[in-house]
C-alpha distance (Angstrom), angle and dihedral (degrees) to the residues before:
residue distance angle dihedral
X1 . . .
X2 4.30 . .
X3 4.04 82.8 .
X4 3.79 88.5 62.7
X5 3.83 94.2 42.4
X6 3.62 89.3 43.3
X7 4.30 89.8 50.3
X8 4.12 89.1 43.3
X9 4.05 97.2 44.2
X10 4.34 79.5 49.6
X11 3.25 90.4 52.0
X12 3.52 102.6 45.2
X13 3.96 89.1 49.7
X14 3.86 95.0 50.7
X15 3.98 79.8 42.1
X16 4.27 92.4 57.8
X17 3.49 100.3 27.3
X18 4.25 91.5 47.9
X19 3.68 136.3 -2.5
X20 3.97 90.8 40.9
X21 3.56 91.8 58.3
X22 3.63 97.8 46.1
X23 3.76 93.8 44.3
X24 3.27 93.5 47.2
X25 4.07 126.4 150.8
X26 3.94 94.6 -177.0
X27 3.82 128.6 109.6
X28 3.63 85.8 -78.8
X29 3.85 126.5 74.6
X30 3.79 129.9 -171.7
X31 4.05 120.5 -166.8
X32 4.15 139.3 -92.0
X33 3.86 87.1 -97.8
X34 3.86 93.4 56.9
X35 3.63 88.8 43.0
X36 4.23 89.6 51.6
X37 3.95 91.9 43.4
X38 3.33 117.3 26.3
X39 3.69 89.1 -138.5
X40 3.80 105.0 158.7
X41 3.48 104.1 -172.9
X42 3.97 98.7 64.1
X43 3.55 97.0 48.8
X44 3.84 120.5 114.6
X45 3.66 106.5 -167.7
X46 3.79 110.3 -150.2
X47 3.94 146.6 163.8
X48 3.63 130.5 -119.0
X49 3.68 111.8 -113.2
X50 3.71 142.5 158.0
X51 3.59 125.0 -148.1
X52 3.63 101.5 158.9
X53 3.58 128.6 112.4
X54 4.05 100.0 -117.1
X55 3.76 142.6 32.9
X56 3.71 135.8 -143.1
X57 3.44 122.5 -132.8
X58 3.52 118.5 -102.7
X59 3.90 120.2 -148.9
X60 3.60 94.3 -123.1
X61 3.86 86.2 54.6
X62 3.70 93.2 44.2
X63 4.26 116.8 131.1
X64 3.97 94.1 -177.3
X65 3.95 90.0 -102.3
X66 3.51 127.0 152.2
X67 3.97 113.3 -83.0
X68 3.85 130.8 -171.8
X69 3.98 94.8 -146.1
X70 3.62 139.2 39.9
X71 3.89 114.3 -157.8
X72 3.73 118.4 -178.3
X73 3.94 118.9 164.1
X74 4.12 133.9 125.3
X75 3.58 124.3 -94.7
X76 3.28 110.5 -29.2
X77 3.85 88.5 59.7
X78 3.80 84.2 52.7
X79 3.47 95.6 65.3
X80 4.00 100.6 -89.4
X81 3.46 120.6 174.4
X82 4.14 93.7 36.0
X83 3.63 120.8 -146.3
X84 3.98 131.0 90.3
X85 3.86 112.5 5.7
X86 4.30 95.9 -16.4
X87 3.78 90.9 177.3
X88 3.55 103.5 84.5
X89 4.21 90.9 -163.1
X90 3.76 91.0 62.6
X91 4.17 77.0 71.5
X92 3.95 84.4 51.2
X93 4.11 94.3 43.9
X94 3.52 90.4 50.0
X95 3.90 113.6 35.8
X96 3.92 83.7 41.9
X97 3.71 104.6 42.5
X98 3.70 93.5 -127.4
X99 3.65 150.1 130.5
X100 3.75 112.4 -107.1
X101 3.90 125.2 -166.1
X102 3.64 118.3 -168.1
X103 4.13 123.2 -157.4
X104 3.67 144.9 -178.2
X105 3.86 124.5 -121.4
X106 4.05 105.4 -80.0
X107 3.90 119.7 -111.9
X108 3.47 111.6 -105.7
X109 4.48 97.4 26.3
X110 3.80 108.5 95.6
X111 4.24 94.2 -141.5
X112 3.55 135.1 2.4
X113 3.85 102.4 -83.5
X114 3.55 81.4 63.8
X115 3.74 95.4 48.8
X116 4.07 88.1 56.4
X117 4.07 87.0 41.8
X118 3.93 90.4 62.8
X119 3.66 95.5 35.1
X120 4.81 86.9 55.6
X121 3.64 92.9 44.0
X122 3.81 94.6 47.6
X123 3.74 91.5 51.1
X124 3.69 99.8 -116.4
X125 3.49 100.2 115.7
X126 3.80 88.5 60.6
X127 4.05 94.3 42.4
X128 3.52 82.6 53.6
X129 3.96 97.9 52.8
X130 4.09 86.1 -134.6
X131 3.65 106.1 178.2
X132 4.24 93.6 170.9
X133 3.78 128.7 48.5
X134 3.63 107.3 -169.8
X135 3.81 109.8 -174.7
X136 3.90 114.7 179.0
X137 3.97 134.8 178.5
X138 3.69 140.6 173.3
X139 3.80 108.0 -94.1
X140 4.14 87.6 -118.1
X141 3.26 95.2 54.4
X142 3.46 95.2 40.8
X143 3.94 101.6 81.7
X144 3.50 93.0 54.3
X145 3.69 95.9 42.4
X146 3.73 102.8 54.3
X147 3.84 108.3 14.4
X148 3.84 90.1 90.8
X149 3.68 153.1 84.1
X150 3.78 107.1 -62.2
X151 4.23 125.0 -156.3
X152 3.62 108.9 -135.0
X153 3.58 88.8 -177.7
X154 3.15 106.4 63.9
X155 4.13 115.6 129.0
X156 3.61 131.3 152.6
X157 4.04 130.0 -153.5
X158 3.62 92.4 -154.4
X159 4.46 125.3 111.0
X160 4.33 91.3 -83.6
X161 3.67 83.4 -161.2
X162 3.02 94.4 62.0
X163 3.87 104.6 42.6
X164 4.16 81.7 51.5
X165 3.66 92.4 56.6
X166 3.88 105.4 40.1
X167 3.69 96.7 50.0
X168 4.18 109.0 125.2
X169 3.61 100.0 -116.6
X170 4.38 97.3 -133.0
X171 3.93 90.4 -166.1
X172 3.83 100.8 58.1
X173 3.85 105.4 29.1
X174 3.41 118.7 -169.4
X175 4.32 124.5 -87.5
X176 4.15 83.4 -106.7
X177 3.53 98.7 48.6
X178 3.56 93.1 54.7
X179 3.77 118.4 106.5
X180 3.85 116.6 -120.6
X181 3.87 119.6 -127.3
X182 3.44 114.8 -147.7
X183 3.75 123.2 -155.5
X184 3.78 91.3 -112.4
X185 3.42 112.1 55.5
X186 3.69 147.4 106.9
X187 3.47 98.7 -81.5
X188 3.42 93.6 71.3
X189 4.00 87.6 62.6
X190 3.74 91.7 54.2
X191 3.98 98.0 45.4
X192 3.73 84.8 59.0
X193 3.68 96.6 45.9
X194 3.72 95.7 40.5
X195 3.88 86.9 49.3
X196 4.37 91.8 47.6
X197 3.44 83.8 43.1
X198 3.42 99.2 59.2
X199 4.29 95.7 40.6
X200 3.91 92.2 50.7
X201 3.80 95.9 47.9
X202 3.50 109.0 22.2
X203 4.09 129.5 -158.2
X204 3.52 132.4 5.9
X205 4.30 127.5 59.6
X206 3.81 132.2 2.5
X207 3.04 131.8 177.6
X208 4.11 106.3 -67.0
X209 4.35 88.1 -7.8
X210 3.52 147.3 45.5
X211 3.85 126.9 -137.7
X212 3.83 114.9 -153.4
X213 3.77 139.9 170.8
X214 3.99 119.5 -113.1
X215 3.22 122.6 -167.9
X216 4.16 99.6 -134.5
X217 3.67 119.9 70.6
X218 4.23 94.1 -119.3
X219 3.74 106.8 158.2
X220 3.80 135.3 52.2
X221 3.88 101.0 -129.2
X222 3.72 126.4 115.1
X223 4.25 85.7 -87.2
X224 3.77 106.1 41.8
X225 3.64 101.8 179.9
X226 3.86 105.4 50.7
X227 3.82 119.5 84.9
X228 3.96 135.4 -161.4
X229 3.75 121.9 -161.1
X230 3.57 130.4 169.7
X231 3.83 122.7 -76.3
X232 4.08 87.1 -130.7
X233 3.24 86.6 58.8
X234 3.56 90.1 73.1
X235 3.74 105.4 22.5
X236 4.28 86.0 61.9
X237 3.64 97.6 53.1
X238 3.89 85.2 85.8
X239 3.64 90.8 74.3
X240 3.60 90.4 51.5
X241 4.12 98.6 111.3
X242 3.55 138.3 143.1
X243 4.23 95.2 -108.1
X244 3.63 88.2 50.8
X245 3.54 104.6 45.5
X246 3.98 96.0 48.2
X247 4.48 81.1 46.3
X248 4.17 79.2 67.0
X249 3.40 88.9 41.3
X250 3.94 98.3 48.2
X251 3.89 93.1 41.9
X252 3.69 92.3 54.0
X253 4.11 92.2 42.4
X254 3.91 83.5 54.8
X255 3.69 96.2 40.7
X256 4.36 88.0 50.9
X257 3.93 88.1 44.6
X258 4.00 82.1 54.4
X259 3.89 100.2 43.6
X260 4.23 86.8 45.7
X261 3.78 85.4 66.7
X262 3.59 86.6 63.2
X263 3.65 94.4 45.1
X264 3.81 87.8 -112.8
X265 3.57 120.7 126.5
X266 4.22 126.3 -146.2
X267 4.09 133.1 -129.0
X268 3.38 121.5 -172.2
X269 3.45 125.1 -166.1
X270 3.62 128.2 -166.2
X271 3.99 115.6 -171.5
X272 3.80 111.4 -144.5
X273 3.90 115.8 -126.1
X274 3.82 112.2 -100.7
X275 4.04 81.0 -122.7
X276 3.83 92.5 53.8
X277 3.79 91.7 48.5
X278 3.52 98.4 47.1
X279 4.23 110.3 33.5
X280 3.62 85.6 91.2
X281 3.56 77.7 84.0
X282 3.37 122.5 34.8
X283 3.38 117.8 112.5
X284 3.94 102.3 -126.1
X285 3.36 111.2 56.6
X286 4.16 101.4 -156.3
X287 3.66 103.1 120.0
X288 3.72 137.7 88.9
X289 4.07 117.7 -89.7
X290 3.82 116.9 -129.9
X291 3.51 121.1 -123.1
X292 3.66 102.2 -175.9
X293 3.21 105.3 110.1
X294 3.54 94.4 34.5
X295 3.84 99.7 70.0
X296 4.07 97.0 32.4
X297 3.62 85.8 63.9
X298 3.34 98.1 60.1
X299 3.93 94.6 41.6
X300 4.24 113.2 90.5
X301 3.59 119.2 -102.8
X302 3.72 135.2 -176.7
X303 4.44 92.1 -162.7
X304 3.40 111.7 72.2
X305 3.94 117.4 -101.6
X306 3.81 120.5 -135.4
X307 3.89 93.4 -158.6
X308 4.06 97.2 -154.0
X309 3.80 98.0 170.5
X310 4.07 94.3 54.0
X311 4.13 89.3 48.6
X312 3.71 106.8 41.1
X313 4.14 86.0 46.0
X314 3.83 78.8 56.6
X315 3.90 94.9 53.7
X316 4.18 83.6 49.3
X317 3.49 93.8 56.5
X318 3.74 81.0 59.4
X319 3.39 100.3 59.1
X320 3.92 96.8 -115.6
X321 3.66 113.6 160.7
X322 3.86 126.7 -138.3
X323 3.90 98.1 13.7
X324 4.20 74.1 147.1
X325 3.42 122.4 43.6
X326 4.13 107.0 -112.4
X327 3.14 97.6 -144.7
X328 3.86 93.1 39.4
X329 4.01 145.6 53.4
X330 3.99 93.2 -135.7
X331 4.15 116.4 83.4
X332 3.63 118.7 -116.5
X333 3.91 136.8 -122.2
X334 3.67 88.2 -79.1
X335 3.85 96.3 65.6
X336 3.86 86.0 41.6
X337 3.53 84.8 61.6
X338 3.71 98.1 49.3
X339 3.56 98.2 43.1
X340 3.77 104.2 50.6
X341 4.13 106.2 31.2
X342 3.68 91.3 68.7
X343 4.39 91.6 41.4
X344 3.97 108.4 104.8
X345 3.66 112.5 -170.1
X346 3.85 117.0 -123.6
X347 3.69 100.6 -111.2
């Protein structure tokens, strides 16, 4: 009988002091890399709040009005990362005075050049007036998204308004379709192993992360100079190659040439990995360097590039403090900031 008090009073502890906080549906949020690790001491719990003076338009919301910008992208268009202003295009709606529609990835494209591709040929760019297509992407995902064949002739006969605004949004599921965590469970098990783990053997890879020293004090948790990333944001750099990075660059050239004839003009946006922004840093110096951004800079485009890596490494130099999330692979408000008050639209 005291063994099972003794295993539920454990459990409850490692329930209180860990999975409840990361799993948490209060007024306070903490990020995917809490959630993965159980890593108390860089979380930075936070609420999601807009103070800015205009709001994009989310697809959900959508009335088939006119709009000025298309955005279409994965998470961090969806509002990853949480916290003060997540949606990235309420810094485009507001610094640039202009209606901002957000969508998911179509059924039936297989990547968001694609998604744009169906909505030109079916006409709805032009019924919309878009002037802006703003496509965006994680840098991981990016390879495998856009170095590839693209179908230019893709079309559909079906009500695009509709298709828009029934898509299941993935990255904010609904209260229901939210799984419900009991306080005895087998979470509890791995926040205490993930936790032992990580006091017995130090820095370096988990399971799904990597913990590592830096040598700057960059984030406002209780440890300020250690930093977790996301283990694809290693494990990807090996397709990170000349041929595949100007593939990106020739699809997007192609699609821009293809938007121009409908007097629309493209952004792309390619959000550095929280690894690739901050290895500059870290103390051990045993991984791989990315060179993404390094050679599609240099490559010609006719879309305007929103160089991320090159400005937020700026904003480090500075000194500023949670540009990334510390408990989280999404940037913050901060970088939000920095990225988008110095973009000027091509007119």
């Amino acid at each position: 009988m005291s063994s099972l008090l003794v295993f539920v009073c454990l459990n409850i502890i490692i329930w209180k002091l860990y999975v409840d906080k990361v799993n948490s549906r209060g007024e306070y949020v903490v990020g995917d890399l809490a959630s993965m690790s159980y890593y108390m001491d860089l979380t930075l719990p936070r609420k999601n709040i807009l103070d800015l003076k205009k709001k994009h338009i989310s697809f959900s919301e959508f009335n088939n009005t006119k709009v000025d910008m298309l955005v279409v992208g994965d998470s961090y268009s969806n509002g990853g990362g949480n916290g003060r202003n997540n949606y990235y295009q309420d810094y485009i709606a507001t610094y640039n005075d202009l209606k901002v529609l957000n969508i998911l990835q179509l059924p039936e494209t297989n990547n968001f050049i694609e998604t744009v591709i169906l909505l030109a040929n079916s006409g709805y760019l032009k019924k919309l007036d878009v002037k802006y297509v703003f496509i965006q992407s994680v840098q991981r995902e990016a390879l495998e998204r856009f170095a590839t064949d693209i179908n230019y002739d893709l079309n559909s006969s079906e009500d695009i308004y509709k298709m828009i605004t029934s898509v299941y949004d993935i990255y904010n599921p609904k209260d229901e379709d939210k799984q419900e965590i009991e306080i005895m469970n087998n979470l509890n098990q791995n926040a205490l192993l993930y936790n032992v783990k990580f006091m017995l053997k130090g820095y370096g890879k988990f399971k799904g992360y990597y913990i590592e020293k830096i040598n700057k004090e960059l984030f406002s948790s209780k440890i300020s100079d250690e930093v977790i990333f996301f283990t694809d944001d290693i494990k990807k750099l090996k397709y990170e190659n000349d041929e595949n990075i100007m593939e990106i660059n020739d699809n997007f050239n192609k699609l821009a040439k293809f938007l121009r004839e409908q007097d629309i003009e493209l952004l792309v946006m390619i959000n550095a990995d929280k690894y690739n922004v901050y290895s500059q840093y870290i103390s051990s110096h045993k991984y791989p360097k990315s060179t993404f951004f390094e050679i599609l800079r240099k490559l010609p485009k006719r879309y305007q590039f929103i160089d991320t890596k090159e400005i937020l490494l700026k904003e480090l130099e500075k000194g500023v403090k949670d540009l990334y999330y510390p408990d989280d692979t999404h940037w913050s408000y901060k970088a939000s900031e920095a990225v988008f008050k110095n973009i000027k639209l091509n007119e």
